[in-house]
matplotlib code that plots the C-alpha trace (Angstrom):
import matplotlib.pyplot as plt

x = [45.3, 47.7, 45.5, 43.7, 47.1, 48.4, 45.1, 46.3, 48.8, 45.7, 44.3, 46.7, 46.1, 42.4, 44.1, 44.3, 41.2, 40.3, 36.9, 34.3, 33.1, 30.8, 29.2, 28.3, 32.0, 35.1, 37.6, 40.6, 42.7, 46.1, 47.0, 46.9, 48.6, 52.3, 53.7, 53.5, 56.0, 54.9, 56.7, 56.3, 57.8, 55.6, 52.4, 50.6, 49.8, 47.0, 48.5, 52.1, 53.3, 52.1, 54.3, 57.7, 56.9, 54.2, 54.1, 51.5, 51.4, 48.4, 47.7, 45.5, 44.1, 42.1, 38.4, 37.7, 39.4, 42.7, 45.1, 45.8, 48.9, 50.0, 53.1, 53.4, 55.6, 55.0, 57.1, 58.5, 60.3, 59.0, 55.3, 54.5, 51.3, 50.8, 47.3, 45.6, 42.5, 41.4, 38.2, 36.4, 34.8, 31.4, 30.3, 29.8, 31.9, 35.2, 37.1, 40.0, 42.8, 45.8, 43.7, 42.0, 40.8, 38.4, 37.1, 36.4, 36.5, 34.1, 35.3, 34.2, 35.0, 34.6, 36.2, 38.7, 41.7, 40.2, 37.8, 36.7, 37.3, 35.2, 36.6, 34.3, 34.6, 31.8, 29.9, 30.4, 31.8, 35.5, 37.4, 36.7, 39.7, 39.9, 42.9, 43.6, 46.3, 48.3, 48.6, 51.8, 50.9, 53.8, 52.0, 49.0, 47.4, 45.2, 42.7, 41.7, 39.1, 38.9, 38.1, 39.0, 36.6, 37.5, 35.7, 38.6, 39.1, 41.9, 42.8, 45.6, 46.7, 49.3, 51.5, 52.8, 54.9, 55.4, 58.2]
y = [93.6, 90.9, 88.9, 91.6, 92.8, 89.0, 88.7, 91.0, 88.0, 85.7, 87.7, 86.8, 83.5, 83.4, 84.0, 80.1, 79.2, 77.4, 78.1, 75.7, 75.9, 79.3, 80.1, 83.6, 84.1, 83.1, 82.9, 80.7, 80.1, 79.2, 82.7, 82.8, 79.4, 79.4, 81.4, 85.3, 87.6, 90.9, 94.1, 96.0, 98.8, 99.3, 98.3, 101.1, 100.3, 103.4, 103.5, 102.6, 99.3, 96.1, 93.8, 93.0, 89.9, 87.7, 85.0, 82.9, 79.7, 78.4, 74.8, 73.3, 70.2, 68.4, 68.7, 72.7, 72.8, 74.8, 74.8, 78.3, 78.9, 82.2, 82.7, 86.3, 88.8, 92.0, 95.0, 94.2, 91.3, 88.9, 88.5, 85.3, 83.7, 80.5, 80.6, 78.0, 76.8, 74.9, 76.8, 76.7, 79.5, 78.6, 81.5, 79.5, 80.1, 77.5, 77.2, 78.3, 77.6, 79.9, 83.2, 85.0, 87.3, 85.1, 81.8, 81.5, 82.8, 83.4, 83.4, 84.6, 85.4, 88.5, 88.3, 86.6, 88.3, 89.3, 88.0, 89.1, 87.6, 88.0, 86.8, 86.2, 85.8, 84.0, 84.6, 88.5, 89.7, 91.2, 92.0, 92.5, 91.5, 92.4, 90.2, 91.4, 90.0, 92.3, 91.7, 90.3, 88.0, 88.4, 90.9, 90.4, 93.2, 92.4, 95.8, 95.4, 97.2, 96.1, 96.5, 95.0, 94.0, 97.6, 99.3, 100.6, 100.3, 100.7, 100.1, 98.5, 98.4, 95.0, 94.5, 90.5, 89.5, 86.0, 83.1]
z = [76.9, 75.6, 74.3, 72.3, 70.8, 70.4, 68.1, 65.8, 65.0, 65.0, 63.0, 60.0, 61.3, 60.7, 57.1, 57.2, 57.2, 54.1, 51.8, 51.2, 47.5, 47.7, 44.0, 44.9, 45.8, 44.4, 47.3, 47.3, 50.5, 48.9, 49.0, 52.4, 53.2, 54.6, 57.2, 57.7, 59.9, 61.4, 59.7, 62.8, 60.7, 58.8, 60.8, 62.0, 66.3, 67.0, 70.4, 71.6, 69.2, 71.6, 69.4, 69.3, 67.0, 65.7, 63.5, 61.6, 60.3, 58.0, 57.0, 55.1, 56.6, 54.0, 53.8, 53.6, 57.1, 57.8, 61.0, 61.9, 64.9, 66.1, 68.0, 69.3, 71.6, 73.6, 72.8, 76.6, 75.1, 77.7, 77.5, 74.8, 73.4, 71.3, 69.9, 68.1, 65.6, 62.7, 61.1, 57.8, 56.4, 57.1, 58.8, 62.2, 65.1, 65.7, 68.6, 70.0, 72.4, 74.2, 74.8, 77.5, 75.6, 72.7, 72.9, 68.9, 65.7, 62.8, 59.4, 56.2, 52.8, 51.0, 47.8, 45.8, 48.1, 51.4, 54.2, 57.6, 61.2, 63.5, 67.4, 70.1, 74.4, 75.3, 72.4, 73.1, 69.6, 71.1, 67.8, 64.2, 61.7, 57.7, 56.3, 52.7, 50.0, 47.5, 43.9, 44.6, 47.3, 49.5, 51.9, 53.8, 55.9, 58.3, 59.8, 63.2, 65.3, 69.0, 72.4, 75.8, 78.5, 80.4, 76.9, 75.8, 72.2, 69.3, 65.7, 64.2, 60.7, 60.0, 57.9, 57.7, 54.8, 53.9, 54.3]

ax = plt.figure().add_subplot(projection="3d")
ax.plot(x, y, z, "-o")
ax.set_aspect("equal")
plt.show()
């Protein structure tokens, strides 16, 4: 279950991934570049909250590609991930590294301010991710529907403010 709460960070991460140039849509990644800290405050965790902390660092790498690293705690203080992946936006899936719980991530814009992530376990969709900027762009919150391999399934609703 670690790994499914520990994307929730990712999920931010999957923030970093840069656009290629789309003329139906006009979505820029620089918004989403930098790093991003979890307000657990004022996250809303549908069950207890899994996270004590979870940060997100985006990079762009040149080329429409972008370095995405998640660094995340358990609310137990001692459980840690470090998650990892470059990706860009073309709607094809990109691997990952550090999780048990997805193998790689689809990404794709929606608009101007938001797009979707989509993570995948053996090409099994797992988790679904909306990451959207506010107006101000010092807050990103990032809507998660998931499920673990058990079935069970959960919502959270992030809140990550920027660096």
């Amino acid at each position: 279950m670690f790994g499914a709460r520990f994307s929730a960070m990712l999920i931010a991460a999957a923030v970093a991934v840069t656009a290629l140039p789309r003329p139906s849509c006009a979505f820029d990644i620089v918004p989403f570049l930098g790093t991003w800290v979890l307000d657990a405050g004022q996250s809303n965790f549908q069950f207890d909250q899994p996270l004590k902390s979870s940060t997100i660092s985006t990079l762009r790498l040149g080329d429409g590609l972008v370095r995405c690293t998640a660094d995340s705690v358990e609310a137990d203080g001692k459980s840690a991930q470090h998650v990892e992946f470059s990706t860009t936006f073309s709607g094809k899936p990109d691997a990952t590294s550090g999780s048990a719980y997805f193998d790689s991530v689809i990404n794709r814009p929606i608009n101007a301010t938001s797009y979707k992530t989509v993570f995948l376990k053996g090409g099994r969709q797992v988790e679904t991710q909306y990451h959207i900027i506010a107006k101000d762009g010092k807050t990103l919150r990032v809507v998660e529907a998931a499920s673990d391999i058990g079935g069970r399934s959960w919502n959270y609703d992030l809140v990550f403010r920027r660096q």
